[in-house]
VEXGU-179459 format. One record per residue (C-alpha): residue in one letter; x, y, z. Coordinates in steps of 0.02 Angstrom, whole numbers, plus 50000, padded with zeros to 5 digits. Example, Ala and Ser with C-alpha at 12.3 -4.5 7.8 and 13.67 -1.06 7.14 Angstrom:
a506154977550390
s506844994750357
! end
This chain:
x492525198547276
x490855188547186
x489335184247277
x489415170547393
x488905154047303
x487815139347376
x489585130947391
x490265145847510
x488745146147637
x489005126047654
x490875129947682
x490715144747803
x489335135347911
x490425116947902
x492115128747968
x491075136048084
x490455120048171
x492245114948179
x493075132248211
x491825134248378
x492615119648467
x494335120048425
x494255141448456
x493905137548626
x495165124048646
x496375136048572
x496035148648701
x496405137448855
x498015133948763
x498375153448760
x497985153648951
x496255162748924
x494515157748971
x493795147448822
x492515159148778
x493865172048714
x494065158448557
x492565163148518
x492975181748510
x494365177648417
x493795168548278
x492095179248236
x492625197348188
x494325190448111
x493565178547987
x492265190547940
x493465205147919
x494985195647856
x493825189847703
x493925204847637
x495625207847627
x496445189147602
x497335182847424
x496665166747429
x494925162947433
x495285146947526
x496095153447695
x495045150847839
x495665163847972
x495505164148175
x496065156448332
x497745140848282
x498645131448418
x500625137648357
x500125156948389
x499075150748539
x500535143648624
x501885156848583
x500255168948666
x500435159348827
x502245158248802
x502365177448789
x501195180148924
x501205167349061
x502945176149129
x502015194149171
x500355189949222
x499185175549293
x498415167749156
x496575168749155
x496685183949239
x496095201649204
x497885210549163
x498355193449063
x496895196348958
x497135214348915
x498905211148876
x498385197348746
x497425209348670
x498825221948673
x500035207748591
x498625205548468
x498595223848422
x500485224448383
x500505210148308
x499145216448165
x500005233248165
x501575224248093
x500815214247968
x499915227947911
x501295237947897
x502245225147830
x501025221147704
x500645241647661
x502635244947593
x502365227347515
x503665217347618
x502775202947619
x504175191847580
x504825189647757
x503665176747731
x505275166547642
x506475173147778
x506275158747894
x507095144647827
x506195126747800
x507245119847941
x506945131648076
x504845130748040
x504995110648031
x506055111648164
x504975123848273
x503565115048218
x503895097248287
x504565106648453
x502975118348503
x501855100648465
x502755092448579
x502545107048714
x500825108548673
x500285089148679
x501365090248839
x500165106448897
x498645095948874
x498955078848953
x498605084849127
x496885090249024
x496735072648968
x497145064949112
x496085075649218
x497475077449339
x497685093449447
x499775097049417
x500905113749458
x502565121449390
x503255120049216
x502395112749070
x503395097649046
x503575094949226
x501735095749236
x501455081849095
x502865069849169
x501835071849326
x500315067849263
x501045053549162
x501925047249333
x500095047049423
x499045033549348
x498055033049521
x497495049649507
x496675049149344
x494895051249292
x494545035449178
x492875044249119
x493915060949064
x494945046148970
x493385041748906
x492835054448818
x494565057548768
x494565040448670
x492795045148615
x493365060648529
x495045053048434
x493945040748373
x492735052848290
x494105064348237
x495095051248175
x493625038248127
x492395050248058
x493345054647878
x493195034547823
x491345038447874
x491315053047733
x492635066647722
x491395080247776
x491055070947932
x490945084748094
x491735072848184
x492425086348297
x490725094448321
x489985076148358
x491215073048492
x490715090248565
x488815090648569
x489005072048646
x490165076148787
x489045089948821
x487715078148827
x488065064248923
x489285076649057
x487665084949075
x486515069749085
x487555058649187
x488115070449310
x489935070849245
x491095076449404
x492615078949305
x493425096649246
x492065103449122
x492375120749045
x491375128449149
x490545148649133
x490415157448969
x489565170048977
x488135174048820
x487865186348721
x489175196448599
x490655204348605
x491245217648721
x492175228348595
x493665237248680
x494955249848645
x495795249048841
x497495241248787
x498935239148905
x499825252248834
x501115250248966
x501435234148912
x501795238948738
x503595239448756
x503975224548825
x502715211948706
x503655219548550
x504945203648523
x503555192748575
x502445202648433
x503975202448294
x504065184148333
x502285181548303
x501955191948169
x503365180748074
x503275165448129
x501235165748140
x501225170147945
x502315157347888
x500915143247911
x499465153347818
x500625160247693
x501075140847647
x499135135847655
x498955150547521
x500235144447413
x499975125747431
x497995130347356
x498325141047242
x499515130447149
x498485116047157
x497055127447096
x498395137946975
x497795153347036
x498765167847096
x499245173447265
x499845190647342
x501015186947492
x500785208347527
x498845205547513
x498905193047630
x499735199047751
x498655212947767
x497045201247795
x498155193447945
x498415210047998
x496555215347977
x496245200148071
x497435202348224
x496635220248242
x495095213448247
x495385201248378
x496405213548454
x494565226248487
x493705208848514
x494655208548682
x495685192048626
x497165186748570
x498385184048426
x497415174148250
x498445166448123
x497785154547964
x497315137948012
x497785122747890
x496255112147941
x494895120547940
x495625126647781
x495775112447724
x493895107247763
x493495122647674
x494155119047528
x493305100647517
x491655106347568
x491665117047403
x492075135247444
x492255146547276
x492655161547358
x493225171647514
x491405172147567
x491485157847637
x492595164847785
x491485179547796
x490085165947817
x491125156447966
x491315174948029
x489385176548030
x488875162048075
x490015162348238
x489385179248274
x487655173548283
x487815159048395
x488825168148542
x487215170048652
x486975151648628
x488965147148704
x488235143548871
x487435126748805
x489155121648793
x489715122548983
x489745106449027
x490825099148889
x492135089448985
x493815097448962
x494795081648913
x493785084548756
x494675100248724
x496425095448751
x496205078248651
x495485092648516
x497275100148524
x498305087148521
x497595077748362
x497645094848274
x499445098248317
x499975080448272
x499345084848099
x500555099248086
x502065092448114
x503015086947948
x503935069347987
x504295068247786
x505325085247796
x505885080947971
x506655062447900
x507295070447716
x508345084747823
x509735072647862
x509735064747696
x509795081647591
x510965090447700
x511505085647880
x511785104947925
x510175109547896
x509505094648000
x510615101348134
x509735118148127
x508095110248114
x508705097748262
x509325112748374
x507725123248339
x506785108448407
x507605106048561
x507775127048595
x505985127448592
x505595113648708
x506955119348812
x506295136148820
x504375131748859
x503545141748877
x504535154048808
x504585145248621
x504885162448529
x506575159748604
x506675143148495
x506305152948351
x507835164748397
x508955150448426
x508575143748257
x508775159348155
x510315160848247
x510775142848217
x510285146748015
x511555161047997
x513055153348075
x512785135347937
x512555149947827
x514145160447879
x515155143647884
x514675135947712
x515215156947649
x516795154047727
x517215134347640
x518105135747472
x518725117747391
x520265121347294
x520725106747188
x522335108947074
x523035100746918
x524775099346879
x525105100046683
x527025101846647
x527545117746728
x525815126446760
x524635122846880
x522825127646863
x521795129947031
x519875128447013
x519085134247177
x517275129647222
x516095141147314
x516025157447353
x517605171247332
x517435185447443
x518945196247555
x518735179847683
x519005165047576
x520015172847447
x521735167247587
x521135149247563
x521555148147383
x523185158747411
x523725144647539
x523415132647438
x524645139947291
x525735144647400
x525745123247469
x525795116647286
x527385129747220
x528305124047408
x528115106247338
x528515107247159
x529885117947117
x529705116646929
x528115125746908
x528305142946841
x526455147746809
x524775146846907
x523115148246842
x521455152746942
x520045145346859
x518525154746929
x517425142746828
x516625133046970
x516485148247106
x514715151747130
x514785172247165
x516405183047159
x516235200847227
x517405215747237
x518135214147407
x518505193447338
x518935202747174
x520495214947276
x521115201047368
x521205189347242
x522185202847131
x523405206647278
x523715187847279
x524065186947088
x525285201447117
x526225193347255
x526275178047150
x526935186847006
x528115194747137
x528915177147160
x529525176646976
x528025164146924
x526845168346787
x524965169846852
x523365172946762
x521415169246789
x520425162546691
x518575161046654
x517625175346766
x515975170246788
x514915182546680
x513815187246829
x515415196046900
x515215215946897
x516215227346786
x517185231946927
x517605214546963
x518135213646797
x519135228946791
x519925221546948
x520615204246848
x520865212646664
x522725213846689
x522715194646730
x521265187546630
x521905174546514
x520695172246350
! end
């Protein structure tokens, strides 16, 4: 790793400034007190700097492993509470054990086991649960029970709003959103901030405000709920997977664009370095976050420093959180929501259907499962892995089998993929076009267009030439694809035509 450059310390302190606000937004979303961002995003940039692939990757609290936190969580123990923050911290310790491990025996690949469609689709269905967790925010209207019942009931209650929480709401889209014509390095997220803090404190604000966080640093902790251990491991796996996917595409995404390399095992290690860190910090699951990653690479990082300098930088100002305890709420969850619009991808999400409408149905299902299952999205993830395999296991089991009649021989040219379970398909299919035309006397099996032939597909289709052969017509196959094994070959000798 080089010395940090004059480019890095502008970086790390711009992050920062963004990174404090949205960290403690990020930690209501998980169901923690707000100040527990904070925890969460100092020790895990500034360790995870050391370890990460790409010098890019900005590293702490993100609002996808935030909600599948709560999601995990809010079924075993009050959020807020004393045993639901010890088991966050628990969930954060197995979840940087894994990718640690994961990223140790180099398996860093799972990071390609998710398909596109079940991250697009999981992606457009946690935003929706997690704009839906922060409209009662917005709104500033006191609501019970489920998330989405509690947003439809805020929505229904227009008379018990607070138009000033609205306010500053407005306010802070408008400076999020506004503030980049202004100059692409505009804070407009840290603007928003130190004004609602301002003028809630000045004007005697008597709307939801964030309330007590308490200075000074962090209470470093090794009392886990061990006991707990057992029953966060799913919620953990989940994490661990899903959680990578979006830093290990920020990685890739830059370093192409920067054509430099990237180490998916490397990386995964950082997000495990980071996830143990957060994990003594007393918080809760970290993951990579794609904006402030992105406003570190604009502000004119050059190296990983510039995390370690967010790190820092966040480390030093946690005696001064208390000025911040008056910040209106509604600031925070309009802080989410603009955040999580960014993520979802409506130009995957509309070229699904197009490319390939079983795919859109997996991303479509994945969707739904998730916001079906708030708050328990890591079930949406399950649904859509499960949803992956079974388009998977159908297309496997599809073989076209077009024949051509020439004279007395018939040539059969299946498409797709011969194995012990399709192999029957092209055998009915002879077996239909020698019922129909009596005349033929020979059959040939053009292997040609199939796409992988293995040795159980190799037997069967063997066993069918012998039965044909059986029947008193000639049959024969012809070109093997030369991917096929030698024992496939040895299989089809007898009947290989040249």
């Amino acid at each position: 790793m080089f010395r940090p450059s004059s480019g890095d310390l502008i970086a790390g302190v711009s992050v920062a400034l963004v990174a404090i606000p949205q960290s403690l937004a990020y930690a209501e979303l998980a169901g923690l007190p707000a100040q527990y961002g904070l925890y969460a995003t100092a020790l895990p940039a500034l360790l995870a700097a050391y370890f990460v692939s790409s010098r890019h990757l900005q590293t702490g609290p993100v609002a996808l492993t935030a909600l599948l936190t709560f999601g995990a969580l809010s079924t075993q123990a009050e959020p807020g509470g004393a045993d639901y923050i010890r088991s966050a911290a628990m969930l954060a310790l197995l979840v940087g054990i894994m990718r640690v491990l994961l990223g140790v025996v180099r398996w860093g690949r799972v990071a390609y086991v998710l398909s596109e469609p079940v991250v697009t689709g999981f992606t457009a269905g946690a935003a929706v649960v997690i704009i839906a967790s922060q409209l009662p925010r917005v709104f500033d209207v006191d609501t019970d029970g489920q998330l989405l019942a509690a947003a439809v009931r805020a929505l229904a209650r227009p008379d018990e709003w607070r138009w000033s929480a609205i306010g500053f709401g407005m306010a802070t889209v408008a400076l999020m959103l506004g503030g980049r014509y202004v100059h692409r390095l505009f804070p407009g997220v840290l603007v928003a901030v130190i004004g609602g803090v301002v003028v809630a404190g000045a004007g005697g604000y008597e709307g939801s405000r964030v309330g007590d966080l308490d200075g000074g640093f962090i209470p470093l902790s090794l009392n886990f709920a061990w006991s707990e251990a057992p029953s966060l491991l799913l919620p953990a796996a989940v994490i661990a997977l899903v959680g990578f996917a979006e830093p290990a595409s920020i990685a890739r995404t830059y370093a192409a664009a920067d054509r430099l390399p990237w180490n998916a095992n490397r990386e995964m290690v950082s997000q495990g370095v980071a996830n143990l860190a957060s994990a003594v910090s007393g918080a809760f699951p970290v993951g990579g976050s794609f904006s402030r990653s992105a406003l570190n690479r604009s502000a004119g990082a050059t190296s990983a420093w510039s995390g370690a300098v967010t790190g820092a930088f966040v480390l030093a100002v946690l005696p001064l959180a208390f000025l911040l305890e008056d910040l209106p709420t509604s600031v925070l969850g309009v802080i989410v929501i603009v955040v999580v619009l960014r993520l979802v991808d409506v130009k995957e999400m509309v070229r699904l259907p197009r490319g390939s409408f079983p795919q859109a149905l997996v991303g479509a299902g994945t969707t739904f499962a998730t916001i079906g299952f708030a708050p328990r999205v890591e079930r949406g993830v399950l649904v859509g892995i499960g949803l992956a395999i079974a388009v998977h296991l159908y297309r496997e089991m599809q073989v076209i089998t077009p024949g051509e009649r020439n004279h007395d021989t018939l040539t059969v040219r299946p498409k797709g993929v011969m194995w012990f379970a399709t192999v029957p398909q092209v055998e009915r299919s002879v077996r239909e076009e020698l019922a129909s035309e009596r005349n033929l006397t020979s059959v040939v099996i053009d292997l040609s267009g199939v796409g992988r032939l293995d040795y159980s597909g190799a037997v069967a289709l063997r066993r069918i030439m012998v039965r044909i052969s059986a029947a008193g017509v000639r049959a024969a196959v012809a070109a093997i694809p030369p991917s096929a094994s030698a024992a496939v070959r040895a299989e089809l000798e007898h009947y290989e035509t040249s």
